[in-house]
Backbone as XML, in Angstrom:
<?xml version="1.0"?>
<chain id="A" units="angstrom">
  <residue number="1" name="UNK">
    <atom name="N" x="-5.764" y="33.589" z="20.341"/>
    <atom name="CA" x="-6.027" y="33.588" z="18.915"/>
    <atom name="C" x="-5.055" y="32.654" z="18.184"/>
  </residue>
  <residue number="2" name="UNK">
    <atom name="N" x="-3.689" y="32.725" z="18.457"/>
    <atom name="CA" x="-3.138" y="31.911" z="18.248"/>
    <atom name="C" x="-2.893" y="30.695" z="18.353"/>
  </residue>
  <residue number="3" name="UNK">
    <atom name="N" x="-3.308" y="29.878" z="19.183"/>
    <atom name="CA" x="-3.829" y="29.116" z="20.097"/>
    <atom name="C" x="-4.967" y="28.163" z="18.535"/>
  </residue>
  <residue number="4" name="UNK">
    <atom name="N" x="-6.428" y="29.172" z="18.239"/>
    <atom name="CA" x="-7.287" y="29.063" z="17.806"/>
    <atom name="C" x="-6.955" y="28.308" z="16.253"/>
  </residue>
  <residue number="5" name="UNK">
    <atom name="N" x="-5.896" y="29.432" z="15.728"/>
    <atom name="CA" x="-5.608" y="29.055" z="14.071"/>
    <atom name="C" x="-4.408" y="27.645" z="14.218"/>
  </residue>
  <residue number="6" name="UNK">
    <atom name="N" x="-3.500" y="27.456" z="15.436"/>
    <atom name="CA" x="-3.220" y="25.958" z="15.604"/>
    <atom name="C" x="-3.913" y="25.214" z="15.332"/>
  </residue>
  <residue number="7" name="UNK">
    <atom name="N" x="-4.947" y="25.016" z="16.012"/>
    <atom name="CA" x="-6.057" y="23.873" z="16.582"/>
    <atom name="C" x="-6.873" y="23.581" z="15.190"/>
  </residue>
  <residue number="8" name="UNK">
    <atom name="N" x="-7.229" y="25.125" z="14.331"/>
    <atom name="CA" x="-7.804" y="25.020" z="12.990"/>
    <atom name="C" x="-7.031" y="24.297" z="12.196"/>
  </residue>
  <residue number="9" name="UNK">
    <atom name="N" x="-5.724" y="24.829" z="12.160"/>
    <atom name="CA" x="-4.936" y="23.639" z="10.919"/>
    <atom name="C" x="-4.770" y="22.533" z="11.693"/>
  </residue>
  <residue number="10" name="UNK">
    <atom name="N" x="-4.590" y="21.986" z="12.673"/>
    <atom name="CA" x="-4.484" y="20.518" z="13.131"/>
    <atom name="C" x="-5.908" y="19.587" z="12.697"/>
  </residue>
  <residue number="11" name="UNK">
    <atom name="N" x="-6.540" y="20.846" z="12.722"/>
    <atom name="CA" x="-8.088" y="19.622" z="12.359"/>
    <atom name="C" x="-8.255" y="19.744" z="10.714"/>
  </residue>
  <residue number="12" name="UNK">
    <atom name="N" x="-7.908" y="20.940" z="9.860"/>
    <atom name="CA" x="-8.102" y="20.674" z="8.370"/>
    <atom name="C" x="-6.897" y="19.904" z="8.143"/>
  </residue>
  <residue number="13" name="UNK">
    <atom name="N" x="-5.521" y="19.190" z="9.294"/>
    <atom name="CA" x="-4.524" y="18.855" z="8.142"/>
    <atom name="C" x="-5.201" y="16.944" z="8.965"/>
  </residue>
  <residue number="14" name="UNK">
    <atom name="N" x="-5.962" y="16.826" z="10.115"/>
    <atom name="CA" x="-6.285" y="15.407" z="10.134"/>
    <atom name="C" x="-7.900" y="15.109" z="9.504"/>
  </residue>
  <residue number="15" name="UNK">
    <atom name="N" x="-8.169" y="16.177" z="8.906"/>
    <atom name="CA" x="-9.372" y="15.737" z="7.814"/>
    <atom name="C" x="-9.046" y="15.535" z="6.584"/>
  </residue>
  <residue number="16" name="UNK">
    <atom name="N" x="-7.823" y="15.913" z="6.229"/>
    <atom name="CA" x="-7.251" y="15.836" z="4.759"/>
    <atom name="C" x="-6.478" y="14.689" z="4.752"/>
  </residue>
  <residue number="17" name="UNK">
    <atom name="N" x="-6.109" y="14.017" z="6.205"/>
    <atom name="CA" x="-5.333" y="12.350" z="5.941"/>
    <atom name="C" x="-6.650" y="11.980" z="5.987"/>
  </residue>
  <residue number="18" name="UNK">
    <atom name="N" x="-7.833" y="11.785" z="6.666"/>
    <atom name="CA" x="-8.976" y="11.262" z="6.971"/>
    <atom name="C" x="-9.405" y="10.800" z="5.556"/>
  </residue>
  <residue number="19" name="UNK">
    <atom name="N" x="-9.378" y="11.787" z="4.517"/>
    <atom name="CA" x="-9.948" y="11.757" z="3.506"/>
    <atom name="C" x="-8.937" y="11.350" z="2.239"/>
  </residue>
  <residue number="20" name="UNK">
    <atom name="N" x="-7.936" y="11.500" z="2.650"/>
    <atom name="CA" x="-7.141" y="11.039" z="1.338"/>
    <atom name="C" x="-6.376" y="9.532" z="2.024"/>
  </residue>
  <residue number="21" name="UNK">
    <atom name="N" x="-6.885" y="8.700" z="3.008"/>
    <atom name="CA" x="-6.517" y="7.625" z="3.249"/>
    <atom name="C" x="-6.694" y="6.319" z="2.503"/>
  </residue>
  <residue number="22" name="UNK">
    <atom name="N" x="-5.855" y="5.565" z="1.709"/>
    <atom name="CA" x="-6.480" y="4.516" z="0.880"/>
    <atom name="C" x="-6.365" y="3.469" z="1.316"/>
  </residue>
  <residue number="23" name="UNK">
    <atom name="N" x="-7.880" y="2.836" z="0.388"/>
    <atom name="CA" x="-7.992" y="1.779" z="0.616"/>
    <atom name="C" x="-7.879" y="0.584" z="0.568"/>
  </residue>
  <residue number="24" name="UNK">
    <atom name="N" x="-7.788" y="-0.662" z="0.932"/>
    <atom name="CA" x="-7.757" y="-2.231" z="0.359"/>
    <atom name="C" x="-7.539" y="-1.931" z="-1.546"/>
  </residue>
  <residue number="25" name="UNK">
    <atom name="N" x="-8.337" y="-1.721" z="-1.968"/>
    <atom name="CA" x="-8.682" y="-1.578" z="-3.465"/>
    <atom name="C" x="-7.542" y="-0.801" z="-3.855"/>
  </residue>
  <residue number="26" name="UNK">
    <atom name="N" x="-7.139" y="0.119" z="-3.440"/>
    <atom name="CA" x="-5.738" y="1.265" z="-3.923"/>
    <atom name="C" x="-4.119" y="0.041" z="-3.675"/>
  </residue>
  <residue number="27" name="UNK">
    <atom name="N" x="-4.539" y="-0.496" z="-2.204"/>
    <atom name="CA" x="-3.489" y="-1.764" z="-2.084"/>
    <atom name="C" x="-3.145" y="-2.684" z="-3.390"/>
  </residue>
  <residue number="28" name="UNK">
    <atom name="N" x="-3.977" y="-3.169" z="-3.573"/>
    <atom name="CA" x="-4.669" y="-4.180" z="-4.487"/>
    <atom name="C" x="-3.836" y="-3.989" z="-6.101"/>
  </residue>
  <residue number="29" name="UNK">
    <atom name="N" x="-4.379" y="-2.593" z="-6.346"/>
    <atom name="CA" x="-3.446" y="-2.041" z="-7.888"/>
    <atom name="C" x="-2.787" y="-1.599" z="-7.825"/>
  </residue>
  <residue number="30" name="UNK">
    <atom name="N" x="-1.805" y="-1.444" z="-6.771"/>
    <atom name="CA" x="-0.644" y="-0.645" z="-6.481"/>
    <atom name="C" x="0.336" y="-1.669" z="-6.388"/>
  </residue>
  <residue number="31" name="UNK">
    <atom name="N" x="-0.026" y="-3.055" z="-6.063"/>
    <atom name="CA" x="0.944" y="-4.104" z="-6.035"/>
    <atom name="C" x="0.876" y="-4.519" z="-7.671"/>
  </residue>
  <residue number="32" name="UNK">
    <atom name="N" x="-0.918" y="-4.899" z="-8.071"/>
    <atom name="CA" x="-0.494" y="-5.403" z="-9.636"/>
    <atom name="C" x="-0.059" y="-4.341" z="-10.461"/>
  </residue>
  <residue number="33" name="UNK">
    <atom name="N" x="-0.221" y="-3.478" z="-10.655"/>
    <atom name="CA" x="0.284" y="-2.199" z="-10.865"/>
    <atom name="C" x="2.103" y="-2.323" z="-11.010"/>
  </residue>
  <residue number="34" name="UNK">
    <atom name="N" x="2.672" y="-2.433" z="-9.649"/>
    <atom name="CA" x="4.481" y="-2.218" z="-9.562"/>
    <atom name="C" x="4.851" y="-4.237" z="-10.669"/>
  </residue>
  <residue number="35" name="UNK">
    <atom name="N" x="3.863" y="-5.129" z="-10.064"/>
    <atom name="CA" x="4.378" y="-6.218" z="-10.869"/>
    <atom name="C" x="4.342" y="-6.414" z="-12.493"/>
  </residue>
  <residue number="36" name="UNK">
    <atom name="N" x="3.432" y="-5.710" z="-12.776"/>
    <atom name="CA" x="3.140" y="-5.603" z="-14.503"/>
    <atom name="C" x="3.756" y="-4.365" z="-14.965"/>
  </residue>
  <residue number="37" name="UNK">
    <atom name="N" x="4.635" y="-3.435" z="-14.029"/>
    <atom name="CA" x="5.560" y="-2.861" z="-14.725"/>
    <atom name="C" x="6.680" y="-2.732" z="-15.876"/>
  </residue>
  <residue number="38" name="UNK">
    <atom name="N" x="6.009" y="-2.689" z="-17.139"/>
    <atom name="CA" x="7.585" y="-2.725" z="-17.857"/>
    <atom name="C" x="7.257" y="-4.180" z="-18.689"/>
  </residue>
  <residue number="39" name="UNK">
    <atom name="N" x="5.980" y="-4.877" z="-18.183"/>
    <atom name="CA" x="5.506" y="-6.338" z="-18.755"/>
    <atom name="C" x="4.716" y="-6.679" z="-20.075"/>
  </residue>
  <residue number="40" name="UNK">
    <atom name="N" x="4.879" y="-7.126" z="-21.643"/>
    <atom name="CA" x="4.092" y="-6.745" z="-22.693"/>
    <atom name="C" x="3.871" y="-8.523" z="-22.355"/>
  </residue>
  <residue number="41" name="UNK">
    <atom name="N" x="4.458" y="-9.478" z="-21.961"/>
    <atom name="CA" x="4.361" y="-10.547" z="-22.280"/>
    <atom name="C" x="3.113" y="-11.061" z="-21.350"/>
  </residue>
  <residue number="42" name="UNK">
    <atom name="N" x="1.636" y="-11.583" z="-22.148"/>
    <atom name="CA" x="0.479" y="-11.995" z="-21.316"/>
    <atom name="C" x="1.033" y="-13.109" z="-20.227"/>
  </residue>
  <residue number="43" name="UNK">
    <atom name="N" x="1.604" y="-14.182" z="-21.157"/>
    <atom name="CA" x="1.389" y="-15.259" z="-19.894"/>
    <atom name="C" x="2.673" y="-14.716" z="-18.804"/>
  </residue>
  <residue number="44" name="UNK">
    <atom name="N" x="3.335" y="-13.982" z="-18.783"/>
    <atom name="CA" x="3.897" y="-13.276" z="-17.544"/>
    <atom name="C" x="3.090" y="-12.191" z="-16.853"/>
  </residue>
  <residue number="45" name="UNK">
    <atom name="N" x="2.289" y="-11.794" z="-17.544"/>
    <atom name="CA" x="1.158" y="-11.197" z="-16.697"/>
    <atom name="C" x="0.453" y="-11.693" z="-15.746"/>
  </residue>
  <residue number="46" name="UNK">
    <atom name="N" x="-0.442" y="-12.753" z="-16.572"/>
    <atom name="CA" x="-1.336" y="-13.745" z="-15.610"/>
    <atom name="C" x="-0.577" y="-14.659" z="-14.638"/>
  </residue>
  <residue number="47" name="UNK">
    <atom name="N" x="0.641" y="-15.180" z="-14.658"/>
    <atom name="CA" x="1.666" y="-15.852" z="-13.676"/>
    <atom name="C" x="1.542" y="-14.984" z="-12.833"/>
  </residue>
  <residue number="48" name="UNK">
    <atom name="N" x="1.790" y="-13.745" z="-12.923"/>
    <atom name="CA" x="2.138" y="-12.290" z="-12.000"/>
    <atom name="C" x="0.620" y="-12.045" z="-10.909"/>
  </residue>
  <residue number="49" name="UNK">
    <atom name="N" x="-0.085" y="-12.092" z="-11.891"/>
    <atom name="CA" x="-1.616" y="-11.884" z="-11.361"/>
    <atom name="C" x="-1.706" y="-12.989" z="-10.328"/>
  </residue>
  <residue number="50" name="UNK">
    <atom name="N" x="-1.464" y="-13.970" z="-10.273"/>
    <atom name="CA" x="-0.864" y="-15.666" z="-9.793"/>
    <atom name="C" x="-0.562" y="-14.757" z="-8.397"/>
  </residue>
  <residue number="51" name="UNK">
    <atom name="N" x="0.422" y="-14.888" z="-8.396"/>
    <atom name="CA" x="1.496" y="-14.505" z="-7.386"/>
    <atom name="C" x="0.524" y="-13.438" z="-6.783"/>
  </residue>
  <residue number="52" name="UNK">
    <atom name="N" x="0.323" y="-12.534" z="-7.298"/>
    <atom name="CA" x="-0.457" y="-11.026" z="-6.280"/>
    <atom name="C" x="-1.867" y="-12.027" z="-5.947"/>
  </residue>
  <residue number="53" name="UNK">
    <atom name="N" x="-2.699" y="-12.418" z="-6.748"/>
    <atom name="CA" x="-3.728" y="-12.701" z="-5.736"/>
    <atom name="C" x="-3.235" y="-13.463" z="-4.466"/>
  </residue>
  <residue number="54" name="UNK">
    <atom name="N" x="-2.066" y="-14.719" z="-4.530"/>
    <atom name="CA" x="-1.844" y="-15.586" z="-3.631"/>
    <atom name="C" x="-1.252" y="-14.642" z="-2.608"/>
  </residue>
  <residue number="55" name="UNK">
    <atom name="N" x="-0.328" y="-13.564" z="-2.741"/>
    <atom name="CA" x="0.614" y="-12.309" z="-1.561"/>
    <atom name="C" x="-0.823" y="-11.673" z="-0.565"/>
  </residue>
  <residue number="56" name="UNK">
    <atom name="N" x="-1.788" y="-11.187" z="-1.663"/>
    <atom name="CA" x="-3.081" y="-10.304" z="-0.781"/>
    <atom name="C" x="-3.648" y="-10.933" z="-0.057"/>
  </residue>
  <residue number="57" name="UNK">
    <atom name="N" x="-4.069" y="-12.775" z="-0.364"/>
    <atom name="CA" x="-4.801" y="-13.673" z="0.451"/>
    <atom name="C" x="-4.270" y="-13.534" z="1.940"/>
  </residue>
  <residue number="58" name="UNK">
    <atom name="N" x="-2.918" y="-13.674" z="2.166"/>
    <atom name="CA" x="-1.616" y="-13.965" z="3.669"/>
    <atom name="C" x="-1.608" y="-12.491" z="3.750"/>
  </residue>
  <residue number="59" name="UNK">
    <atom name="N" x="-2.253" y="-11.372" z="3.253"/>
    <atom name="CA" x="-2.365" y="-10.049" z="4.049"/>
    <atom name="C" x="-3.559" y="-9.885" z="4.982"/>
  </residue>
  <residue number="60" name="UNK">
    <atom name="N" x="-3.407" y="-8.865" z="5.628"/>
    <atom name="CA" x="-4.543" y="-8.251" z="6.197"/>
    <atom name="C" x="-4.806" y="-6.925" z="5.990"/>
  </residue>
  <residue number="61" name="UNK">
    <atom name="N" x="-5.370" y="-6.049" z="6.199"/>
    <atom name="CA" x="-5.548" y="-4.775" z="5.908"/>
    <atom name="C" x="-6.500" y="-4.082" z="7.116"/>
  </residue>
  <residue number="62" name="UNK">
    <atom name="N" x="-5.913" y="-3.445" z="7.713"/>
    <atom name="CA" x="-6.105" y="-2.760" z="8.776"/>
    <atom name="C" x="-6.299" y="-0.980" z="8.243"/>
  </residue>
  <residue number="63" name="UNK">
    <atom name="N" x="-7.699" y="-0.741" z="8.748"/>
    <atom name="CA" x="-8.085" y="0.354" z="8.788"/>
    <atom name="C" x="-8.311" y="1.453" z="9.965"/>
  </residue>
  <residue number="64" name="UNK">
    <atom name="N" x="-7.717" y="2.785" z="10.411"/>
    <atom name="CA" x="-7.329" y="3.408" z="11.186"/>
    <atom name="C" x="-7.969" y="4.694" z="10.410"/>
  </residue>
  <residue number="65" name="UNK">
    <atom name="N" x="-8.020" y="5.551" z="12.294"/>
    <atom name="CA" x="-9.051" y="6.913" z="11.368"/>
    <atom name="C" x="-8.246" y="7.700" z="10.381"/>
  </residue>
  <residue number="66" name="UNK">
    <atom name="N" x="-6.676" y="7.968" z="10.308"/>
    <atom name="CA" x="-6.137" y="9.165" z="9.643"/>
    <atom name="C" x="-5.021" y="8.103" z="8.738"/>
  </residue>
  <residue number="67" name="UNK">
    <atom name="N" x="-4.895" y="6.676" z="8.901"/>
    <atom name="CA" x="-4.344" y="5.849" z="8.081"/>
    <atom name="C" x="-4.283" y="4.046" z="8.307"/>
  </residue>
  <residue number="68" name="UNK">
    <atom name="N" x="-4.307" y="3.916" z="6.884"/>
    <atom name="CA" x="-4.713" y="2.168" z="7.119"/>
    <atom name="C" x="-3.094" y="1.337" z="7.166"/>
  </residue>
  <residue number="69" name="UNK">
    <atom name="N" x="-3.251" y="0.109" z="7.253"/>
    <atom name="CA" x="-1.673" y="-0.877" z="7.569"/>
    <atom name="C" x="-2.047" y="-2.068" z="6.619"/>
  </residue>
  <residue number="70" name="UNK">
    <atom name="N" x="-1.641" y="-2.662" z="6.151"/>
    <atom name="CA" x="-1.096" y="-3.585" z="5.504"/>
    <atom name="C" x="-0.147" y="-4.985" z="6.287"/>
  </residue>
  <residue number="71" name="UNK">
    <atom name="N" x="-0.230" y="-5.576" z="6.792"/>
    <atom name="CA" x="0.595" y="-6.677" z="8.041"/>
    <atom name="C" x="0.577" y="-7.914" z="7.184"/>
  </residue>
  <residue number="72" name="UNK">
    <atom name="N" x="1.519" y="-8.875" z="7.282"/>
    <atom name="CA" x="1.543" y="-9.889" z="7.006"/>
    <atom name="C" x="2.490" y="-10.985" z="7.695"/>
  </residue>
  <residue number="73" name="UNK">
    <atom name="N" x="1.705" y="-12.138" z="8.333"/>
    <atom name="CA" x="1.934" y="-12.527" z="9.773"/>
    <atom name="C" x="1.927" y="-12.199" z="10.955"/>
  </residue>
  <residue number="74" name="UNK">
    <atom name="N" x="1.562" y="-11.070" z="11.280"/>
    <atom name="CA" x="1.499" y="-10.327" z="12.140"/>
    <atom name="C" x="2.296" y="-8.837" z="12.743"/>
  </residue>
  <residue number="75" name="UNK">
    <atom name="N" x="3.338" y="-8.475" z="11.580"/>
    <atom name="CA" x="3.857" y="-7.565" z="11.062"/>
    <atom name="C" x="3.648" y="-6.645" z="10.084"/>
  </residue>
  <residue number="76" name="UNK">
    <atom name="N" x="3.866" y="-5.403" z="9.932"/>
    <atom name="CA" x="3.414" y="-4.237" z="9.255"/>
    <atom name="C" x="4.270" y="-4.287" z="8.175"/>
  </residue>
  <residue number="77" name="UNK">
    <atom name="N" x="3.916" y="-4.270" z="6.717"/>
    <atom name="CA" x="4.583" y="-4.281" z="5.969"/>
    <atom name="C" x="4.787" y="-3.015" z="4.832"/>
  </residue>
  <residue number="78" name="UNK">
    <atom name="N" x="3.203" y="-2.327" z="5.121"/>
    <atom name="CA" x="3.086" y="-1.524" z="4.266"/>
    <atom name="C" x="2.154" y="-0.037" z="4.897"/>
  </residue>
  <residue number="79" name="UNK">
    <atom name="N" x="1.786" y="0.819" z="5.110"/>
    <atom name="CA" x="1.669" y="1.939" z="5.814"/>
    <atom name="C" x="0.867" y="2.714" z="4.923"/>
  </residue>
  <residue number="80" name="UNK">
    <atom name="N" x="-0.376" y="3.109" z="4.684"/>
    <atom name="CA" x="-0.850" y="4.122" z="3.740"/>
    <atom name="C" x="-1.536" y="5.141" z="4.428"/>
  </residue>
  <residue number="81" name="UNK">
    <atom name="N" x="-1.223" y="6.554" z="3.598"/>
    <atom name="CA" x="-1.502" y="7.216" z="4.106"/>
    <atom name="C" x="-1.343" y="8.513" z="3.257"/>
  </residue>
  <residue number="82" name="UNK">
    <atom name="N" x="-2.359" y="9.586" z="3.436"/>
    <atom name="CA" x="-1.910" y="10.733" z="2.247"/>
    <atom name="C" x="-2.060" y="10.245" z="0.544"/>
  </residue>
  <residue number="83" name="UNK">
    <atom name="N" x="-2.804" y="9.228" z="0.240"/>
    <atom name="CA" x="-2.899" y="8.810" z="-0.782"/>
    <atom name="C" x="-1.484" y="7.976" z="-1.384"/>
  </residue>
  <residue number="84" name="UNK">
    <atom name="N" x="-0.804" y="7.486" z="-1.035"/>
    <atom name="CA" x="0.747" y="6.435" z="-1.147"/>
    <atom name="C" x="0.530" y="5.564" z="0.286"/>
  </residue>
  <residue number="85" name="UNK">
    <atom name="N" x="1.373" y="4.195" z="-0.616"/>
    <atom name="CA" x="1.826" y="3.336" z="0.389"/>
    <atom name="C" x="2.676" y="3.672" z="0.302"/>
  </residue>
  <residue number="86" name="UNK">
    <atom name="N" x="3.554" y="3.389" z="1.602"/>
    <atom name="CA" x="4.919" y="3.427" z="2.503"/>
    <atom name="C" x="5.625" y="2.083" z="2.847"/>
  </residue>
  <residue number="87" name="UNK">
    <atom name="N" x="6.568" y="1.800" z="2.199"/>
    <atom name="CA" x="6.912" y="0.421" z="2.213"/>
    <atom name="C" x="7.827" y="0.232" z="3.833"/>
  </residue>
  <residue number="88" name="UNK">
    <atom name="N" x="7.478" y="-0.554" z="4.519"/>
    <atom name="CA" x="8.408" y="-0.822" z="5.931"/>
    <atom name="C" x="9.533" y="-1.578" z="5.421"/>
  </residue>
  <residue number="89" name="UNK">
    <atom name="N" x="10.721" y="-0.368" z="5.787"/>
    <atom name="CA" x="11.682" y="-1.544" z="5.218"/>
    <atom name="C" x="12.416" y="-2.444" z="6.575"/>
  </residue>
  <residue number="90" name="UNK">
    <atom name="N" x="11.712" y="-2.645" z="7.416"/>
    <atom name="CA" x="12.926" y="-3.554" z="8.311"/>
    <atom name="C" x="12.375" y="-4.934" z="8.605"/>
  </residue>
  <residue number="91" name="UNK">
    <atom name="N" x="11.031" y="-4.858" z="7.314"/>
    <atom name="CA" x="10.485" y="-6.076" z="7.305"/>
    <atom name="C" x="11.128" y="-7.162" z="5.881"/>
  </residue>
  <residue number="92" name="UNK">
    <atom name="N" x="11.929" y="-7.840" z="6.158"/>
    <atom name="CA" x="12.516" y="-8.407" z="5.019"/>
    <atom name="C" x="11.455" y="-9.592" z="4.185"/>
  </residue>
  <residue number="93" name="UNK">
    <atom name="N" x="10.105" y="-10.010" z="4.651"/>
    <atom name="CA" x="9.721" y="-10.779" z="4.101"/>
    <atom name="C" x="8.749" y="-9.982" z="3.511"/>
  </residue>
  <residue number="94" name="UNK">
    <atom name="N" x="8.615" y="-8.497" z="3.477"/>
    <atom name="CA" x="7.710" y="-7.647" z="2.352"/>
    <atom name="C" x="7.514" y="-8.293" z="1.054"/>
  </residue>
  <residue number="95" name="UNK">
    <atom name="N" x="6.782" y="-7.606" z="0.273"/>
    <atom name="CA" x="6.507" y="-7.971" z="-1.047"/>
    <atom name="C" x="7.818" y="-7.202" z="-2.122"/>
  </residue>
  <residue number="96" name="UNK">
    <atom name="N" x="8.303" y="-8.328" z="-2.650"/>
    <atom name="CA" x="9.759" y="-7.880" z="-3.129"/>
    <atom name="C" x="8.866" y="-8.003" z="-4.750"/>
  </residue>
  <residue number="97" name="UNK">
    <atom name="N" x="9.523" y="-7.157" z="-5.835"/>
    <atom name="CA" x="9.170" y="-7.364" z="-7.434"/>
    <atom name="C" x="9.697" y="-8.092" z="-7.477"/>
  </residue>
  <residue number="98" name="UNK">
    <atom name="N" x="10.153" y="-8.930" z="-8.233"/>
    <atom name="CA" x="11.035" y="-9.672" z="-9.172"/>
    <atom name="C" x="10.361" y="-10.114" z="-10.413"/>
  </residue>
  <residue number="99" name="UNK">
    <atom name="N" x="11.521" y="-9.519" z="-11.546"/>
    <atom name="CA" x="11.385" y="-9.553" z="-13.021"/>
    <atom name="C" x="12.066" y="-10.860" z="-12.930"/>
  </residue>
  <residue number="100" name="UNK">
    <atom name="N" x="11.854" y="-11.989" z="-13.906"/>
    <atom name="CA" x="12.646" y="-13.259" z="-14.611"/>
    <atom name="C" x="13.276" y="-12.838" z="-15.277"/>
  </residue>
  <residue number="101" name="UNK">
    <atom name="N" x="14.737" y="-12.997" z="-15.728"/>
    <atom name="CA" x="15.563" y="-12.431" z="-16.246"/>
    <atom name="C" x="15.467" y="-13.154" z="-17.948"/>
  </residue>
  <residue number="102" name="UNK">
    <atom name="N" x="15.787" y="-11.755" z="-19.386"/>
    <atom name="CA" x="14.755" y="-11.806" z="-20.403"/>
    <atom name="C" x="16.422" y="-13.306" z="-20.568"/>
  </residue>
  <residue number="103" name="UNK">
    <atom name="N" x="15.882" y="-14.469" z="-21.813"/>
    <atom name="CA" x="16.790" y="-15.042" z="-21.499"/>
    <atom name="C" x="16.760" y="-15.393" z="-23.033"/>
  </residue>
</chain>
């Protein structure tokens, strides 16, 4: 019996990553999203928008049954899963923010 209610939560807790796994599109506004943080100024917007479409083009996006990957060059940069990305940090050429400093 015990045995039984294991096996039950192992399968409702890999139907609940199954289902709360995001996608390309969640990638997508989660980067323009962290770059237009904190941003009122348009043409630093659209520069920004610049930059994220050109970062997503040199990605890939890899989809997996209980979570998707994010790689760029052939390295994992980003990890989603449970509804959040997971940033890899021992990849130093990740997608870094950077604000222009106000001047």
């Amino acid at each position: 019996m015990k045995s039984f209610i294991i096996l039950l939560l192992l399968a409702a807790l890999a139907a609940a990553m199954a289902f709360t796994k995001p996608a390309e599109a969640d990638f997508k506004s989660y980067v323009l999203q962290r770059v237009m943080q904190g941003s009122e100024n348009k043409l630093e917007q659209f520069t920004a928008t610049l930059q994220v479409k050109g970062f997503l083009d040199s990605c890939k996006y890899q989809n997996y049954f209980l979570w998707s990957t994010i790689s760029k060059d052939g390295k994992v940069i980003y990890v989603g899963a449970l509804s959040h990305w997971f940033a890899r940090e021992d990849f130093p050429g990740r997608w870094e923010i950077h604000k222009s400093p106000v001047s």
